[in-house]
Structures are given as structure tokens and as C-alpha cells.
N, C-alpha and C positions, 0 to 999 in steps of 0.2 A: 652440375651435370656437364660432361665433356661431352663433346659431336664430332667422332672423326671420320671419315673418306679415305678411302683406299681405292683403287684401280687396279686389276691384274689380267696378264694375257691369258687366255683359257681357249682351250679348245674340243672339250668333251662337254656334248646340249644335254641339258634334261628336260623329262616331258614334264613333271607334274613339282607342285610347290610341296614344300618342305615343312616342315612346324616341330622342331626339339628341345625339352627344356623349359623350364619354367624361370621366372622373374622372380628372385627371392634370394633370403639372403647370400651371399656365397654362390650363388649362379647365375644362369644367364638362359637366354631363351635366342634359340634362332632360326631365323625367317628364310627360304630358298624359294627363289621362284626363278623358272625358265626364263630368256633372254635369247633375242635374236642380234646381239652385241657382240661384236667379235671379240669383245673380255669383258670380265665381270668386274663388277662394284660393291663395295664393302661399305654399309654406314653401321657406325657404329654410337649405340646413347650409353653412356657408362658414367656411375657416381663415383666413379674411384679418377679422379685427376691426375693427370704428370704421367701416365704411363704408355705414350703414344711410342714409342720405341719399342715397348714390350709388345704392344697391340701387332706391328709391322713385322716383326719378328717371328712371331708364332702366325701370321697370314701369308709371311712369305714361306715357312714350311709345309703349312696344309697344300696352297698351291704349287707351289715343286713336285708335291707327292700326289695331287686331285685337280688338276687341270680343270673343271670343274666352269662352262658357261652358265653364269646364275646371279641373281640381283641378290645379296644378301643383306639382311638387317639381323643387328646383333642389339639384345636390349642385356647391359650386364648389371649385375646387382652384386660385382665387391668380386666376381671368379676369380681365381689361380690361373695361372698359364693353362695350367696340367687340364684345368676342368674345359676351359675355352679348347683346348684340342680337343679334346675327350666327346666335347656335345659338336665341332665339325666333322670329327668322324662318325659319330653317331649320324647325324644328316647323310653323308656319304653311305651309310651301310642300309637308311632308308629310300635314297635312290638307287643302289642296289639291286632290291626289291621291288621296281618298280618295273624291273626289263623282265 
């Protein structure tokens, strides 16, 4: 199991925590919770090792495009890039919902 951290500037607050995705093969499950941090944190637990570059890559395009203040936790079980965008936008369409 890999453990990474990421840090990004953000500036759009959310009120309420988040839960998308489930732990299982080929996906991933991930965690949102509101933050009075002037940028949010990314931990991420993932069994798939050496992919800290792909991880940075697709968190540095969520946040360019979702500005997003929020403590995230990502628990991965093997995702694709495609599906790791696919469930933080999913999270984004359920804070959404929440205004």
C-alpha cells in the first residue's frame, strides 16, 4: 500500500461532507469534508504503487477546473485515471446539490 499527500490552493467552501464510490476492485471511494483551510489536502491509500505522478496529474486538473476548499481522502482499489476523475466529479455534482 502507497500513502500520498497532496496540497492545493482552493477557494470555493463546502457546507457538508461528501462519501462517493465504493472500495473494490477497479475503483475507489472518496471522502469530502468542509475545511476552514485556506487550501485543501488530498490523502490518498492506493494498492497500486509507482503511480504518484499520474495521482498529481489528474488532482492538478480536478483543481484547475473545481477550486474546491475540502479535506479529501481517497481509498483506491487498482482505478484508471478516467474512473479517479469520473467519482471527483461525481463528489462535485453532489455538492452541487447541496446549495
Amino acid at each position: 500500500m502507497e500513502q500520498l499527500s497532496y496540497t492545493y490552493k482552493a477557494t470555493q467552501p463546502m457546507k457538508d461532507k461528501v462519501h462517493v464510490g465504493v472500495v473494490g476492485s477497479g475503483d475507489l471511494e472518496i471522502l469530502m469534508f468542509p475545511t476552514k483551510n485556506a487550501e485543501s489536502t488530498v490523502q490518498i491509500c492506493t494498492g497500486s504503487d509507482g503511480f504518484e505522478e499520474v495521482w498529481k496529474n489528474v488532482l492538478t486538473r480536478f483543481f484547475d477546473r473545481y477550486p474546491i476548499l475540502s479535506d479529501i481522502v481517497i481509498n483506491d482499489f487498482g482505478a484508471t485515471p478516467g474512473v479517479v476523475y469520473l467519482r471527483l466529479t461525481q463528489a462535485m455534482e453532489e455538492i452541487s446539490d447541496e446549495k
